[in-house]
C-alpha positions in Angstrom: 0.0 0.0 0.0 3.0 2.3 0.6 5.0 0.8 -1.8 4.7 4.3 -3.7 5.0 6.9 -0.8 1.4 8.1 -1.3 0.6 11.1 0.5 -0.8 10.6 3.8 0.4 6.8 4.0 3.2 6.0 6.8 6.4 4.6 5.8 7.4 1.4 7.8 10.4 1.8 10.5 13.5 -0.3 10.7 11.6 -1.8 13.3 8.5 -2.4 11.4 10.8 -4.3 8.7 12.6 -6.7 11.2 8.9 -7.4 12.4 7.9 -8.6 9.3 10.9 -10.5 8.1 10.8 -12.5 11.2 7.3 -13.1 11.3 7.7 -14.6 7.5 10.7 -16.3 8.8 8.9 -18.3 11.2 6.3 -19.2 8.5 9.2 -20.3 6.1 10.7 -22.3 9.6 7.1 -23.5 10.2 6.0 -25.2 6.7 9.7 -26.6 6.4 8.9 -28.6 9.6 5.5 -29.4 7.9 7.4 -30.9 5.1 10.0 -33.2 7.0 7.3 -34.2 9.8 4.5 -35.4 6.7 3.6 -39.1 6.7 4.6 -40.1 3.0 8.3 -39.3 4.4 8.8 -42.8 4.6 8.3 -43.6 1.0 11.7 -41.8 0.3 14.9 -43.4 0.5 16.5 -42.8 3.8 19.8 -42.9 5.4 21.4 -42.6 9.0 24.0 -40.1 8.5 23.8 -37.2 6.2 27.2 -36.1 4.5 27.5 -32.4 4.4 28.4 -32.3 0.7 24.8 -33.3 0.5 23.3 -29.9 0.7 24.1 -28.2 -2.4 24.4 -24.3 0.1 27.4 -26.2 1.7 29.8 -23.8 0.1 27.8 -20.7 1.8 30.5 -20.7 4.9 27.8 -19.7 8.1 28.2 -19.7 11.6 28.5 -22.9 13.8 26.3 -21.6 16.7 24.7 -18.5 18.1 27.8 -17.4 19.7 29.5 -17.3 16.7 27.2 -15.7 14.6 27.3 -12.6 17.2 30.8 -12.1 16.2 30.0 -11.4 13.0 29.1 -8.0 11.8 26.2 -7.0 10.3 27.1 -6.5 6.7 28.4 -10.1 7.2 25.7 -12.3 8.7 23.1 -10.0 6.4 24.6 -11.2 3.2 24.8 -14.9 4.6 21.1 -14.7 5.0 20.4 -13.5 1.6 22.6 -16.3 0.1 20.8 -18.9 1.9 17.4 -17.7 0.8 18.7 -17.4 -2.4 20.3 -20.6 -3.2 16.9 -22.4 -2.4 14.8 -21.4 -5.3 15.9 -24.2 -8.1 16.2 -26.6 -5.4 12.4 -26.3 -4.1 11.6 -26.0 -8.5 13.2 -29.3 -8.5 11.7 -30.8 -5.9 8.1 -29.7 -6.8 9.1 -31.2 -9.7 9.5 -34.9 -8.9 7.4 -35.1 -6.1 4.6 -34.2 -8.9 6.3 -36.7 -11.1 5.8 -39.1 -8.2 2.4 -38.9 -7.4 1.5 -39.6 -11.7 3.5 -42.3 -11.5 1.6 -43.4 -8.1 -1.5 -43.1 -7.6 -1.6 -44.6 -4.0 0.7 -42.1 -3.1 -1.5 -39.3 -4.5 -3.1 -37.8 -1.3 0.4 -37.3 0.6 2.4 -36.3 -2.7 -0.4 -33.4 -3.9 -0.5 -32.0 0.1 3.8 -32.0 -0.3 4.1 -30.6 -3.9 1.9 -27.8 -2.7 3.9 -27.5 0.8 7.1 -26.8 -1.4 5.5 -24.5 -4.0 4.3 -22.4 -0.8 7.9 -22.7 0.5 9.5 -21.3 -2.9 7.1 -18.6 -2.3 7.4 -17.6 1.2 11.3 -17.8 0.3 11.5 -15.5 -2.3 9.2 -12.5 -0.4 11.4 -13.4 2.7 14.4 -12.8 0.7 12.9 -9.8 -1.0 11.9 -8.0 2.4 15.5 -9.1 3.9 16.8 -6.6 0.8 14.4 -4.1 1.2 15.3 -4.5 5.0 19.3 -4.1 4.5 18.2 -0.9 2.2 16.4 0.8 5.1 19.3 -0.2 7.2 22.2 1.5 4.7 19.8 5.0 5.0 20.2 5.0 8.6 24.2 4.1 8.2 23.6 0.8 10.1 24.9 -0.8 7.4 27.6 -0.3 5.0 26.4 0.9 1.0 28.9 -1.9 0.0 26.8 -5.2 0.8 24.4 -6.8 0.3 24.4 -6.5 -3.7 21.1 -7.5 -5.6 22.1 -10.1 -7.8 20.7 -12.0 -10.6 19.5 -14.8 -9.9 21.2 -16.4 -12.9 24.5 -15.8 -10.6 22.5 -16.6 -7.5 21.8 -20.1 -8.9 25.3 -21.1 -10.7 26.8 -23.2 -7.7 22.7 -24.4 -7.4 22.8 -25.5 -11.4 26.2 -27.1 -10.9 25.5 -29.2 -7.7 22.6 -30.7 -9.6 24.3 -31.3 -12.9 26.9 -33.3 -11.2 24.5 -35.8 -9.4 20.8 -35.0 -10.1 17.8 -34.8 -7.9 16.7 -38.3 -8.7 20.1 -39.6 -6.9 19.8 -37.2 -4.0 17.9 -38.6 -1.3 14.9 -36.6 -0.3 14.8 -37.1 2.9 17.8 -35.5 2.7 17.3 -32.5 0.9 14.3 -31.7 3.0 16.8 -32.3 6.0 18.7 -29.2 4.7 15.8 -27.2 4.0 14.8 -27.3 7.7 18.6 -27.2 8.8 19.1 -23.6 6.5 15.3 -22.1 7.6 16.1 -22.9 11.2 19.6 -20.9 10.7 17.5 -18.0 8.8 15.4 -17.4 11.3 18.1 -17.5 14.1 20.7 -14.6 11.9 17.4 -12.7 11.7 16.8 -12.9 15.7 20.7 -11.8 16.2 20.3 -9.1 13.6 17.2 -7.8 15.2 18.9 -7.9 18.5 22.4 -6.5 17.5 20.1 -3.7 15.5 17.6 -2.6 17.4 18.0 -1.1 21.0 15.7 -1.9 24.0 14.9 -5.4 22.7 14.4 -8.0 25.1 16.6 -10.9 23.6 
């Protein structure tokens, strides 16, 4: 509604911004949950240990724990965040994908695959406005000189992608376990939504964190 700076309509505050990206945070932290948690998990291939070079962001370098992503500076665990969200959208394309592929191919499977398939196409959605407020969010923050005018770049997602593209090309979805790459999803929303929390606390004053 304010999108345009129409006379008369409020612009949101720093504040108002780190409201909203966490609030979609924990929606994108929420349906990832949904996904791993649904009862046609079992039909996938599953394994007891899961190698890191199975989750195609493992070259996105991000803190261990919480302690270690305070250390970091803003400009730094910002542009972490917008790697991670952006890194997810061929992924999710890929996996909508094959889990509609699945449920053609079986029909018995149908009820758990269609409730799935739409679970990630809401994901790739709730990614990509996360993702667009975080920038919108890191803008408002270089007005007010929290952060630096050198980060955070807007990139295409052609470049975005590249390492995505690659990681596939070498082994394919159809040999990457599911199981797996839903592991990850919920592994790199959970770590979202905690640099988002740090940010918000490192950011704002008078926060009770």
């Amino acid at each position: 509604m304010c999108a345009y700076g129409q006379a008369g309509c409020p612009l949101p505050t720093l504040a108002d911004l780190f409201e909203r990206v966490m609030q979609q945070s924990s929606r994108m932290h929420g349906i990832s949950s949904d996904l791993q948690s649904q009862p046609d998990h079992y039909l996938f291939p599953s394994r007891n240990m899961l190698r890191k070079w199975k989750c195609h962001t493992h070259n996105i370098l991000t803190p261990g724990d919480k302690q270690n992503a305070k250390s970091l500076d803003r400009e730094q665990l910002t542009e972490v965040i917008v790697r991670l969200l952006g890194a997810w959208g061929d992924p999710l394309s890929q996996l909508h994908q094959s889990m509609r592929q699945d449920q053609n191919r079986n029909k018995n499977r149908e009820r758990f695959s269609h409730f799935s398939s739409n679970k990630v196409l809401e994901m790739s959605d709730v990614m990509q406005e996360l993702r667009d407020g975080v920038l919108k969010m890191a803008e408002k923050m270089k007005l007010q000189g929290v952060l630096s005018n050198a980060v955070v770049p807007v990139q295409p997602e052609r470049a975005l992608h590249s390492s995505t593209f690659a990681f596939y090309k070498r082994g394919g979805l159809r040999s990457l376990d599911r199981n797996d790459l839903l592991y990850c999803l919920r592994r790199d929303s959970d770590k979202v939504k905690n640099y988002l929390r740090i940010l918000q606390c490192t950011t704002l004053p008078g926060l009770d964190c």
